[in-house]
NUPA-406205 format. One record per residue: x, y, z of N, C-alpha, C in turn; residue number from 0; residue in one letter. Coordinates in Angstrom, 3 decimals. Each point is the difference from the previous one (the first is absolute). Layout:
! residues N
(rec (X; Y; Z); (X; Y; Z); (X; Y; Z); NUM; "a")
...
//
This chain:
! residues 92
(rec (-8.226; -36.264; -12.946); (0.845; 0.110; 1.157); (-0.590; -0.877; 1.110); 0; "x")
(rec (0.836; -0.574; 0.557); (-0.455; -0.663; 1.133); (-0.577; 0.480; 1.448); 1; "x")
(rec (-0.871; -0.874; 0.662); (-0.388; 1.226; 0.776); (0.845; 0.359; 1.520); 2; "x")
(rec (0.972; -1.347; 0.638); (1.143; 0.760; 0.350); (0.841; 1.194; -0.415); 3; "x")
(rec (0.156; 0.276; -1.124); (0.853; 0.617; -0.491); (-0.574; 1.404; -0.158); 4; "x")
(rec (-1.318; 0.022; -0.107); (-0.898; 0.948; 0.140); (-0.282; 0.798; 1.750); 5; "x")
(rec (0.306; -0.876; 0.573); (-0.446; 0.346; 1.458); (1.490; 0.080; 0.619); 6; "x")
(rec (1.139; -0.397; -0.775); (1.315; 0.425; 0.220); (0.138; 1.899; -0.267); 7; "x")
(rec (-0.647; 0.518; -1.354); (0.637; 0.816; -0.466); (-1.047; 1.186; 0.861); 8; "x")
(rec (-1.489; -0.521; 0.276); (-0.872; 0.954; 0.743); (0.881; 0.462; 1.455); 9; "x")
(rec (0.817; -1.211; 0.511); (0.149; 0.255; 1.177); (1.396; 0.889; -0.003); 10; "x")
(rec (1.151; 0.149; -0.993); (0.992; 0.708; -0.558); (-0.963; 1.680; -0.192); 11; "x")
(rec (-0.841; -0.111; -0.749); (-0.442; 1.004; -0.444); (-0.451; 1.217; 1.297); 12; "x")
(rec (-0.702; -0.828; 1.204); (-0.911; 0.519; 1.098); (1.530; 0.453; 0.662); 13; "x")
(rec (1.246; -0.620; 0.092); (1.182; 0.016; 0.782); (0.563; 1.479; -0.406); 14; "x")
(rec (-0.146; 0.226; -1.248); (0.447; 1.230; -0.907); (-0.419; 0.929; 0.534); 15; "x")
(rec (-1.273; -0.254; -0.037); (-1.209; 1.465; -0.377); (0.290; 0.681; 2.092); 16; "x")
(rec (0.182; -1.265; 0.629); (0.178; 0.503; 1.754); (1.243; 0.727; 0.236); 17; "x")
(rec (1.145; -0.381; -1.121); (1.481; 0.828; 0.105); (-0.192; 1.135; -0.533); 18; "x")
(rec (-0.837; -0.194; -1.265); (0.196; 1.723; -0.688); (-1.324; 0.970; 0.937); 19; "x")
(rec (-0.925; -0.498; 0.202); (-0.633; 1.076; 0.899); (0.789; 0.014; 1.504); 20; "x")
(rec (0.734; -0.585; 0.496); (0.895; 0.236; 1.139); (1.143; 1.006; -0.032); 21; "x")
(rec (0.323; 0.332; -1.621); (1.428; 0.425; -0.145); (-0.556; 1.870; 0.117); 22; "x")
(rec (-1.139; -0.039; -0.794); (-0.271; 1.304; 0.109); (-0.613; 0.869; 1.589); 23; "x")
(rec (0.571; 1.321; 0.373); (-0.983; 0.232; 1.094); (-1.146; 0.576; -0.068); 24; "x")
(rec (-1.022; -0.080; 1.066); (-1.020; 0.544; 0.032); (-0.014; 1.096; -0.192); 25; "x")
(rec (0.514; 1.078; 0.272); (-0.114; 1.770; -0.017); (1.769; 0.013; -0.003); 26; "x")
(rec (-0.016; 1.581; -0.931); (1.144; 0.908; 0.359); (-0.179; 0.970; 0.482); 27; "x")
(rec (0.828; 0.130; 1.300); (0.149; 1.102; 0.393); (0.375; 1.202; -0.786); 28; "x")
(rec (-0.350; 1.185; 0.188); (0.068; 1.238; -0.962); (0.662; 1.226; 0.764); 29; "x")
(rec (1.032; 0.637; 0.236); (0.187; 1.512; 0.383); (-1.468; 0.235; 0.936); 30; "x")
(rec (0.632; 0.912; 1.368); (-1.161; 0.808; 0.415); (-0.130; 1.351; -0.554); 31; "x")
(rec (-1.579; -0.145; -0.096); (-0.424; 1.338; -0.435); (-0.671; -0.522; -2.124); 32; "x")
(rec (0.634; -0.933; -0.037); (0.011; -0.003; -1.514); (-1.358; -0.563; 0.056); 33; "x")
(rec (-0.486; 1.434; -1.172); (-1.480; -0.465; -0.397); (0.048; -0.445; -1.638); 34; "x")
(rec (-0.161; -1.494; 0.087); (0.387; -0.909; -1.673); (-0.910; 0.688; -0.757); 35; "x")
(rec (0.384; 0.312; -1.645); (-0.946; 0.458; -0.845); (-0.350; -1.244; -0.964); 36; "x")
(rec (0.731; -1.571; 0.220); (-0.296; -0.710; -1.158); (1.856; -1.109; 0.088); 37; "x")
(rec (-0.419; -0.982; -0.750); (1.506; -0.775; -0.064); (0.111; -0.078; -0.908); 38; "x")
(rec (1.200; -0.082; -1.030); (0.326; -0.577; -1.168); (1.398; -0.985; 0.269); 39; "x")
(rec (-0.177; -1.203; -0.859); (0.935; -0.987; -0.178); (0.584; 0.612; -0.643); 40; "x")
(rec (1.525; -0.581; 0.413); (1.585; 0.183; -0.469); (0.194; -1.558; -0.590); 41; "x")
(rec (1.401; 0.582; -0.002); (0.463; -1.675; -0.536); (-0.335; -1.327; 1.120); 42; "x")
(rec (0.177; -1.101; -0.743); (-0.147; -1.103; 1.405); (-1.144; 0.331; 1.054); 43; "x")
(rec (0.498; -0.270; 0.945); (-0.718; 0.218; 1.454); (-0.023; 1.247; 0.485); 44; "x")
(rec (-0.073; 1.186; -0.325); (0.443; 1.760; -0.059); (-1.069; 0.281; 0.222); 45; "x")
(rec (-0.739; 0.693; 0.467); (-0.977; 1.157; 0.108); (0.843; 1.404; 0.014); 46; "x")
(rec (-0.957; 0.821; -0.213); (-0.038; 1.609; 0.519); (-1.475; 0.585; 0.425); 47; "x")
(rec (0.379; 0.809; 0.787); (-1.038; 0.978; 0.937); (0.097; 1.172; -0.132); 48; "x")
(rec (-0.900; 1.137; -0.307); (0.300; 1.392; 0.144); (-1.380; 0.241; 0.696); 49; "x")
(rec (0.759; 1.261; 0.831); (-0.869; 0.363; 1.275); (-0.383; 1.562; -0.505); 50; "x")
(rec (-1.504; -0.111; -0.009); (-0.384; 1.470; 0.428); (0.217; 0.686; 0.577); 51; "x")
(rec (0.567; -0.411; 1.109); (0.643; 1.340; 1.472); (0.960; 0.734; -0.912); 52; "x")
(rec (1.081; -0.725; -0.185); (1.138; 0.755; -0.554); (0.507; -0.039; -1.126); 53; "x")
(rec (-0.300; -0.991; -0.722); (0.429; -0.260; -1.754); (1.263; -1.260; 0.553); 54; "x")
(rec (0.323; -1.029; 1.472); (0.820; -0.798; -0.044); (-0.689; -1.385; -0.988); 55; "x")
(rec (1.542; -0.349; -0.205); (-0.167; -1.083; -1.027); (0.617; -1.439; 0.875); 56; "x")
(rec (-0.575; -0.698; 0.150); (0.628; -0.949; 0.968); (-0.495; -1.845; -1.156); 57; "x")
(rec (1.225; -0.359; 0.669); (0.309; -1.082; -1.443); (0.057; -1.345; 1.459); 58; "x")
(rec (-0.791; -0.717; -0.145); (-0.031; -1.715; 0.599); (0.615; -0.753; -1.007); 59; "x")
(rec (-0.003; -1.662; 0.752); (-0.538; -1.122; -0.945); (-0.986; -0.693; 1.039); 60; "x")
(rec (-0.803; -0.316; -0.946); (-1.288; -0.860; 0.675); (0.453; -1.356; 0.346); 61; "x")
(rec (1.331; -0.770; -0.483); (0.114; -1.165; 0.857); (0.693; -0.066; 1.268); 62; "x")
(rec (0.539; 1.511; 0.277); (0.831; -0.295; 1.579); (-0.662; 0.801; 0.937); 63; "x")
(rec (-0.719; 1.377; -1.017); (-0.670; 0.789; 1.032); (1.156; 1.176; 0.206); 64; "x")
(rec (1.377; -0.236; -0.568); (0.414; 0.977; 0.068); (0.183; 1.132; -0.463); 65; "x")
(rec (0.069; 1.854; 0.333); (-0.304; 0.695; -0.604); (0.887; 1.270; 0.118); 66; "x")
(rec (0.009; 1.353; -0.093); (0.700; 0.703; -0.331); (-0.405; 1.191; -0.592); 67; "x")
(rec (0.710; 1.084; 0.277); (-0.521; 1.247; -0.610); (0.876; 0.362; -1.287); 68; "x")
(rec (-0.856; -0.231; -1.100); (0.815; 0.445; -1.441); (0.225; 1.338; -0.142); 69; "x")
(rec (-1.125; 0.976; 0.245); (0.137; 1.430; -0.236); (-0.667; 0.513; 1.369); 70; "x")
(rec (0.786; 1.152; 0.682); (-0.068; 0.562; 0.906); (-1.167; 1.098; -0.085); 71; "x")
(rec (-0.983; 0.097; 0.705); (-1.196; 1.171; -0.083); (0.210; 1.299; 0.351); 72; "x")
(rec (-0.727; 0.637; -0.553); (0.394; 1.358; 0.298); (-1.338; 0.527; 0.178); 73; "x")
(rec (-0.293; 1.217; 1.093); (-1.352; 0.962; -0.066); (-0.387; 0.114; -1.551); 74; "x")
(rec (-0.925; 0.091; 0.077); (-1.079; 0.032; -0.975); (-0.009; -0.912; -1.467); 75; "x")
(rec (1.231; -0.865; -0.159); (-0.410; -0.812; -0.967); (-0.933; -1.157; 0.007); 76; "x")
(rec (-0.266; -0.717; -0.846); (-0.757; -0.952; 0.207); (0.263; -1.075; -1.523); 77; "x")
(rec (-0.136; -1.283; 0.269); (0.334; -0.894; -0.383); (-1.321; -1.113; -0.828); 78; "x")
(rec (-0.527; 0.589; -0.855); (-0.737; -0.526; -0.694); (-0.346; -0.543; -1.173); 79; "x")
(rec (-0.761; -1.289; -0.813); (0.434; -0.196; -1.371); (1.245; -0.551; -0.178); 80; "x")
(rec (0.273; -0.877; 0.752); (1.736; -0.519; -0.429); (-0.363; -1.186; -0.977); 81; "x")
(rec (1.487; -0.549; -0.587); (-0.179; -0.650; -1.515); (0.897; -0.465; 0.373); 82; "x")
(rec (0.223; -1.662; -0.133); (1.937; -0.777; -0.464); (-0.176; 0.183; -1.327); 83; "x")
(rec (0.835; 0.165; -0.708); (0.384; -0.773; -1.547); (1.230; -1.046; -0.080); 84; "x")
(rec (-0.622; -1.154; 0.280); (0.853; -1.101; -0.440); (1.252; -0.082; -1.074); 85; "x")
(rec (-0.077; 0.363; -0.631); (0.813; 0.485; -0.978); (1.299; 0.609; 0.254); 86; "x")
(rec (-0.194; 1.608; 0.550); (1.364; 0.496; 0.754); (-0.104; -0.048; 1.158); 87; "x")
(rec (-0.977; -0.467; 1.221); (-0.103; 0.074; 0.821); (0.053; 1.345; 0.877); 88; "x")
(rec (-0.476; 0.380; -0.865); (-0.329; 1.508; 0.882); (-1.490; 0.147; 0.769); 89; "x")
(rec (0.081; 0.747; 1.021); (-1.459; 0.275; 1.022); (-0.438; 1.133; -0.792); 90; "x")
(rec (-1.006; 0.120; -0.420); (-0.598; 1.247; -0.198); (-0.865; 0.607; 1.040); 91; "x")
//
C-alpha cells in the first residue's frame, strides 16, 4: 500500500473513532431514589436497571441517553440478578 493511501485511511479512521465516541453520552440519568443493582444488555443499544429500593425496572439506550421506566416499583420488592435472552427476548 502506498504511503499516501495509508495516511489517507489513518486520517478516515481517527475521523470515525471522534463521531462514534461523540454519538454516545457520558452518563444516564436514572429515576430518583433508584438504587442500581447491576445492568444487563438488551437488544441493540438497550440497557436495563433494577433498583434495590423498590424492585423498578428502568430500560435506556446508551446512544441517546434516553430512558424510561419499564416496571413500576413497589414497597419491598427488589430487583436483582436480571438476564436478556436474546433469543425470545425476554428480561429475566
Amino acid at each position: 500500500m502506498r504511503k499516501g493511501t495509508i495516511v489517507l485511511l489513518m486520517i478516515l479512521l481517527l475521523a470515525l473513532a471522534g463521531v462514534a465516541s461523540a454519538a454516545f453520552p457520558e452518563t444516564i440519568a436514572l429515576p430518583d431514589n433508584f438504587n442500581p443493582e447491576g445492568v444487563v444488555m438488551g437488544t441493540g443499544t438497550e440497557i436495563y436497571a433494577g433498583s434495590l429500593a423498590d424492585g423498578t425496572i428502568y430500560r435506556a439506550d446508551v446512544r441517546t441517553g434516553a430512558g424510561e421506566v419499564l416496571v413500576p416499583g413497589e414497597p419491598g420488592r427488589v430487583s436483582v440478578g436480571m438476564d436478556f435472552d436474546e433469543r425470545s427476548g425476554l428480561l429475566y
